[in-house]
C-alpha angles and dihedrals in degrees: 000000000000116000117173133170127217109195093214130087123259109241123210135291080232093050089045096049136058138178115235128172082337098307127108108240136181105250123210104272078056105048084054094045093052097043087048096056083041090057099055085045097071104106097038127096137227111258095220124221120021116337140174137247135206119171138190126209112197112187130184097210138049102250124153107244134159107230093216097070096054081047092069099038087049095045101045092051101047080052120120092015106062101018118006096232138011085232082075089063103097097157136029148171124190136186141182127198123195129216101019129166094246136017112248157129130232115199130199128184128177140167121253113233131185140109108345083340084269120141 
């Protein structure tokens, strides 16, 4: 199992991504969310085969957001790091707290396991 904490808040699928000449692309904001969680990710390795994936969003303020969107900008950056591929990802949990303390995202990865690893 791999758990790691970034003391920073996720941002949205909608802040990660652009549109640009027709094309999804990652914008800036994304580009420096994603470069720093791949920089807090170099002395983790990858948990092979299907895994599965809780995470925890942690937020200061009271803000209305839809937890779906911070799942997809933290996932595709942790990609390739922590899991090769999000098409690894069988099962998941995620959870968001308001009005925290601190901003910030708890990871956990773990290998599924079972008969012949198949689901």
């Amino acid at each position: 199992m791999c758990e790691v904490t970034f003391n920073f808040p996720a941002i949205s699928y909608n802040t990660y991504y652009r549109v640009f000449r027709n094309r999804y692309v990652i914008s800036l904001a994304g580009r420096n969310f994603r470069d720093k969680v791949q920089a807090q990710l170099q002395d983790y390795q990858k948990v092979p085969g299907k895994i599965k994936v809780e995470v925890e969003f942690f937020y200061k303020d009271r803000k209305i957001r839809d937890i779906d969107n911070a799942l997809k900008s933290i996932i595709d950056a942790c990609k390739g790091h922590l899991f090769e591929d999000d098409s690894d990802i069988f099962e998941f949990n995620a959870k968001k707290f308001i009005g925290q303390p601190e901003n910030k995202i708890i990871l956990k990865i773990s290998q599924l396991v079972g008969p012949g690893n198949i689901l």
